[in-house]
C-alpha positions as CSV (number, residue, x, y, z in Angstrom):
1,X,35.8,28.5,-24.5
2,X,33.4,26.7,-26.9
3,X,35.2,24.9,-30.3
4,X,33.4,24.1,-33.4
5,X,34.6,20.8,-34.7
6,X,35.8,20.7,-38.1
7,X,38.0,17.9,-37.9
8,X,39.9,16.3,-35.9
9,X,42.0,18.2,-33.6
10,X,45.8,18.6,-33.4
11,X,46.3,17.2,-30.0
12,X,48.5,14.4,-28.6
13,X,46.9,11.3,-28.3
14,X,45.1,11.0,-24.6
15,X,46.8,9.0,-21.9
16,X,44.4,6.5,-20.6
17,X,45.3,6.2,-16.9
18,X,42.6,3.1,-16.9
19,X,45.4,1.2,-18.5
20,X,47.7,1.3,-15.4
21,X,44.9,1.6,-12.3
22,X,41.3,0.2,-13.7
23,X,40.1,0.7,-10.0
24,X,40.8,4.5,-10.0
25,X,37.3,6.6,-10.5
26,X,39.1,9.9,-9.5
27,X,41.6,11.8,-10.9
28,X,42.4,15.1,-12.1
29,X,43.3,16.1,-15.3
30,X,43.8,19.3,-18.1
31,X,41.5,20.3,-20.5
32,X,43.0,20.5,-24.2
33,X,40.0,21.2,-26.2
34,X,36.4,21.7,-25.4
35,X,34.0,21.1,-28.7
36,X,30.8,20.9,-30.1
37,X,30.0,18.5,-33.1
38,X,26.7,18.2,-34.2
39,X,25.1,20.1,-31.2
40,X,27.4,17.4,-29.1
41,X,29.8,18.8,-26.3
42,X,33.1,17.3,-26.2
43,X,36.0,17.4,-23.6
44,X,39.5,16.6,-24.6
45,X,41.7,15.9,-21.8
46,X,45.4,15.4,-21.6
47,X,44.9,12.0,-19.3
48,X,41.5,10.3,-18.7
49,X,40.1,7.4,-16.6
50,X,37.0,7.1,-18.4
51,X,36.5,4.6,-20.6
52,X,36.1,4.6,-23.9
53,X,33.4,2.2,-25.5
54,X,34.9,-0.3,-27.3
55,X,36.5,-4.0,-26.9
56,X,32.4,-5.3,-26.9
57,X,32.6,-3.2,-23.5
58,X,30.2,0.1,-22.8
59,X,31.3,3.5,-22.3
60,X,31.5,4.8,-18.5
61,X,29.5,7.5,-17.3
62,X,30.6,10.3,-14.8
63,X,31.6,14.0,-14.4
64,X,34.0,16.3,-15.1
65,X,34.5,19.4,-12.7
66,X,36.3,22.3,-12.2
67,X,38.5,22.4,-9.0
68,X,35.8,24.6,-6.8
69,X,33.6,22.1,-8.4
70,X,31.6,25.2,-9.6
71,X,31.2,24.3,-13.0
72,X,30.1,20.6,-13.8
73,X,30.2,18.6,-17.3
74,X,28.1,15.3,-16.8
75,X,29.9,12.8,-19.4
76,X,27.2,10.6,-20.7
77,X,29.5,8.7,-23.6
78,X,32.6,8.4,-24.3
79,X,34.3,7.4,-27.7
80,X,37.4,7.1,-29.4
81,X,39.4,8.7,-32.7
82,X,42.6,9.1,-34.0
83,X,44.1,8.4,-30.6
84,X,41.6,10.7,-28.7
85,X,39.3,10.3,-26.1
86,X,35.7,12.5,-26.5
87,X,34.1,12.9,-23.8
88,X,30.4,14.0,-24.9
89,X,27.5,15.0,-22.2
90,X,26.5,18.5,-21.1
91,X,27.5,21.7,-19.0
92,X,24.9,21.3,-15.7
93,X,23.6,24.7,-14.2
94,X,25.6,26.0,-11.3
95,X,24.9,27.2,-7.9
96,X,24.2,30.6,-9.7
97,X,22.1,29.2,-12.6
98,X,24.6,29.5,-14.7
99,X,26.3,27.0,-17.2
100,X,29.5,27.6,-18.4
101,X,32.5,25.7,-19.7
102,X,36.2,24.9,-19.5
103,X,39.1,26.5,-20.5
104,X,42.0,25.1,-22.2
105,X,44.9,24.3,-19.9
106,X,42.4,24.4,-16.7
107,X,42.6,21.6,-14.3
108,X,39.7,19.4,-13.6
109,X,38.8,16.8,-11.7
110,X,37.6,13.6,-13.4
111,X,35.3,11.1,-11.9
112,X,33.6,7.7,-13.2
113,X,30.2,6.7,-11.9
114,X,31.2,3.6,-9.5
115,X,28.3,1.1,-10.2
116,X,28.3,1.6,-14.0
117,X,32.0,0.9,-14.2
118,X,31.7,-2.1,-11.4
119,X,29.1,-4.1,-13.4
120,X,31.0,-3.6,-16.6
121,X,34.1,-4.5,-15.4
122,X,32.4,-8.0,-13.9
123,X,30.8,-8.4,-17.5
124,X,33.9,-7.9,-19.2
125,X,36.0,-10.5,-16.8
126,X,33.3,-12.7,-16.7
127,X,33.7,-13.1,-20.7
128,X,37.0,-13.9,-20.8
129,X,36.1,-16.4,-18.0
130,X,33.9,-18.2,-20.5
131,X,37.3,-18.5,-22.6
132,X,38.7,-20.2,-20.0
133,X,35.9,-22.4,-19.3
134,X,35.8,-23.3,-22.9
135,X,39.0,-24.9,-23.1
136,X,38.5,-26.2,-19.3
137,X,35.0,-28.4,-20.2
138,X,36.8,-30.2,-23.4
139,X,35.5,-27.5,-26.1
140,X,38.9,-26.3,-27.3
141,X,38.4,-26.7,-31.3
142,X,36.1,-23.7,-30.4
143,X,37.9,-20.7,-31.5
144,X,36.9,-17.1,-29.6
145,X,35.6,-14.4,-31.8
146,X,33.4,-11.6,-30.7
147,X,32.0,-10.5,-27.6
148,X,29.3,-8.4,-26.4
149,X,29.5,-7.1,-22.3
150,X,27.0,-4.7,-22.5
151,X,24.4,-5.6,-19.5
152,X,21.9,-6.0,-22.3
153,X,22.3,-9.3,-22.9
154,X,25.8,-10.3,-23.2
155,X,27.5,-13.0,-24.9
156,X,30.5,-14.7,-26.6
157,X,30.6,-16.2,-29.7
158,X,33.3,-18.8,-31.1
159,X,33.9,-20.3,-34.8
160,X,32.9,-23.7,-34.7
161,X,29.8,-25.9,-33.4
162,X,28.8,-27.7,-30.8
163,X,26.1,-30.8,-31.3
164,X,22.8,-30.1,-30.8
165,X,22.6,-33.1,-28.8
166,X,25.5,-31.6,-26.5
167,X,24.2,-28.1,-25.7
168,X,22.6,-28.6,-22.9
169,X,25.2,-30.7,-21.0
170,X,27.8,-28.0,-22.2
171,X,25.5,-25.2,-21.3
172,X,25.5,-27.0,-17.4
173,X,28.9,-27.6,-17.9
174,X,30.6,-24.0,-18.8
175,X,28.5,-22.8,-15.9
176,X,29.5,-25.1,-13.2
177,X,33.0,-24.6,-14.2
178,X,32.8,-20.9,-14.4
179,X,31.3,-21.0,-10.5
180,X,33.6,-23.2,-9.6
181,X,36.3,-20.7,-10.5
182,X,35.2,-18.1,-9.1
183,X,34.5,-19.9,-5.8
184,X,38.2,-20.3,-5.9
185,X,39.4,-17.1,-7.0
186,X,42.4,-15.9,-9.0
187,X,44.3,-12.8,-9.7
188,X,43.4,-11.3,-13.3
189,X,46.6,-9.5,-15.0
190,X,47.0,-6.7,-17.7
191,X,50.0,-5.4,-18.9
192,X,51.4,-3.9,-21.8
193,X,53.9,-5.8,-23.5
194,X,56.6,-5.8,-26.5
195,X,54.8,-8.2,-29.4
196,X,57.2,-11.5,-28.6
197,X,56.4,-11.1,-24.6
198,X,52.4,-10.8,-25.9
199,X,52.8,-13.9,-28.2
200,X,54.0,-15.9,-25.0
201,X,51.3,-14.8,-23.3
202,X,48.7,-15.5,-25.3
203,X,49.7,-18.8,-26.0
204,X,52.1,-18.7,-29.4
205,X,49.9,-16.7,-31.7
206,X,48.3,-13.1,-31.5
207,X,45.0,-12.3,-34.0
208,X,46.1,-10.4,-37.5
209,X,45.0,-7.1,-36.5
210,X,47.9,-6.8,-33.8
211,X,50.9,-4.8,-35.8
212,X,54.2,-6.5,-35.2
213,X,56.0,-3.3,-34.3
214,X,52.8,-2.7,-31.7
215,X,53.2,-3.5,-27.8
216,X,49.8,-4.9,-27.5
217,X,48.1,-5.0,-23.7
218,X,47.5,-8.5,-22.8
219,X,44.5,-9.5,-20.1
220,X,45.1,-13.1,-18.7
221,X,43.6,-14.7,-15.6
222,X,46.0,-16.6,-13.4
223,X,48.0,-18.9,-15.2
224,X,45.9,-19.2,-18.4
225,X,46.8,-17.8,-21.7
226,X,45.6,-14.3,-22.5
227,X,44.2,-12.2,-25.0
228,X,44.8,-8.6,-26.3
229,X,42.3,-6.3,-24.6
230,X,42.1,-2.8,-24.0
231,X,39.1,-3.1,-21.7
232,X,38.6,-3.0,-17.7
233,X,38.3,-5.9,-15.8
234,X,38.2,-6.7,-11.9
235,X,41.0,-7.6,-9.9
236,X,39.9,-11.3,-8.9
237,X,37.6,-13.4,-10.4
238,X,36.2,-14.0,-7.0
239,X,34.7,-10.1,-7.9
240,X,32.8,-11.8,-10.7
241,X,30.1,-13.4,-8.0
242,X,28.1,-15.7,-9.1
243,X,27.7,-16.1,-13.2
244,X,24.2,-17.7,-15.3
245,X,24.8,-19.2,-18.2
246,X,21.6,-19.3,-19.8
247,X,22.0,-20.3,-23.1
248,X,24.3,-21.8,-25.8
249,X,23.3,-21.3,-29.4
250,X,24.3,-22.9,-32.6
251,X,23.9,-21.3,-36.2
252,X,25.7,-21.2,-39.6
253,X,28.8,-22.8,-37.9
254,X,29.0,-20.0,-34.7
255,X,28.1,-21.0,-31.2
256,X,26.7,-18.4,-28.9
257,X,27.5,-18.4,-25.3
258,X,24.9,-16.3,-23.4
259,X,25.7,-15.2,-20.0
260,X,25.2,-13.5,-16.9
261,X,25.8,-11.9,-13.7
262,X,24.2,-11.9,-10.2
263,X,24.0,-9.3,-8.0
264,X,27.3,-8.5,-5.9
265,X,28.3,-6.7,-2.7
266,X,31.9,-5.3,-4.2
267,X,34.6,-5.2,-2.1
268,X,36.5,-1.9,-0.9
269,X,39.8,-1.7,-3.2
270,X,38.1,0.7,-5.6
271,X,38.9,4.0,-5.5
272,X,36.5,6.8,-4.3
């Protein structure tokens, strides 16, 4: 059962069960809607573990099949609207040659591709790392704006400069201290928490956009301050392996922390 989308639809919002368990990459689910818009397929679940791009973090990737596993949606993207989660990819042939599709109420299986979501979730950690590392090295008047953990080239970017005669030491600097770190592991949090508990844990102050009557979910590692995030992250920084920093940029007061990381043998806690 095929929708045309002509708006959005009247669904309750989707649970994101990343939120709870950002190690699970199986887990089964209902189908609310199944749509097209724009020649796009899009799956509406009651509860997903795929995430959503967003937060300077990419989309997963993965599948979502029926129980017999006889009919097969590859999710290629996922987005976000109005409190629902699209999944958009495409119905693969069956056994028979045959596509098909969903229908509403069915239960399906839900699974996110392991590597994609690994290195993302290293990226993603390994930003907020930087934060840390910021503050560590002396560079606190920095103050954190936007970031970018998409493999292709990411980066953090704070309001405020550092001198050009400085960059380089800083740039050796933030990356010693960010391997250092990791070399000594600690436990990276998320929780979702009333507005006052979120304040404290982020150090006094939350950003604008955070609504007072919100309970915000707050990503810290060990006993540093954290920051509202919505995104996926590994469970020790020791996951992070070992992190470049390759460059730090300077230009109409913003300073541009490149980054990246090495290749990593992940441990076993993720979920198959």
């Amino acid at each position: 059962m095929v929708e045309s989308a002509g708006g959005a639809p009247d669904l309750p919002a989707t649970q994101l069960g990343y939120f709870d368990d950002m190690w699970q990459l199986q887990a089964s689910a209902h189908v609310l809607s199944v749509l097209v818009e724009e020649s796009k397929i899009a799956i509406i679940v009651d509860c997903t573990i795929l995430y959503p791009q967003g937060g300077g973090q990419p989309s997963d990737k993965g599948f979502i099949l029926s129980i017999d596993e006889q009919t097969r949606f590859r999710v290629e993207d996922v987005r976000t609207r109005d409190g629902l989660v699209y999944h958009y990819g495409f119905f693969e042939a069956s056994d028979l040659g045959n596509s098909s599709t969903f229908q509403i109420g069915q239960e399906v299986i839900l699974y996110v591709d392991k590597s994609r979501r690994q290195l993302n979730s290293r990226l993603h950690t390994a930003g907020h790392l930087i934060d840390v590392c910021i503050e560590n090295i002396g560079l606190s008047s920095l103050q954190p704006g936007k970031g970018h953990h998409f493999p292709d080239g990411p980066f953090v970017e704070y309001k405020g400069a550092v001198p050009a005669s400085d960059i380089e030491s800083r740039r050796a600097a933030l990356e010693a201290e960010a391997n250092r770190l990791v070399a000594a592991g600690s436990t990276v949090q998320a929780a979702v928490c009333s507005y006052e508990e979120a304040r404290n844990r982020c150090g006094g102050q939350l950003p604008d956009y955070i609504a007072k009557d919100s309970k915000p979910r707050i990503v810290s590692i060990g006993s540093s301050f954290g920051c509202p995030c919505g995104g996926t992250h590994v469970k020790d920084i020791s996951e992070i392996g070992s992190m470049k920093v390759s460059q730090i940029r300077v230009k109409k007061g913003l300073t541009k922390v490149s980054y990246n990381v090495l290749p990593f043998e992940y441990p076993m806690h993720f979920e198959n």
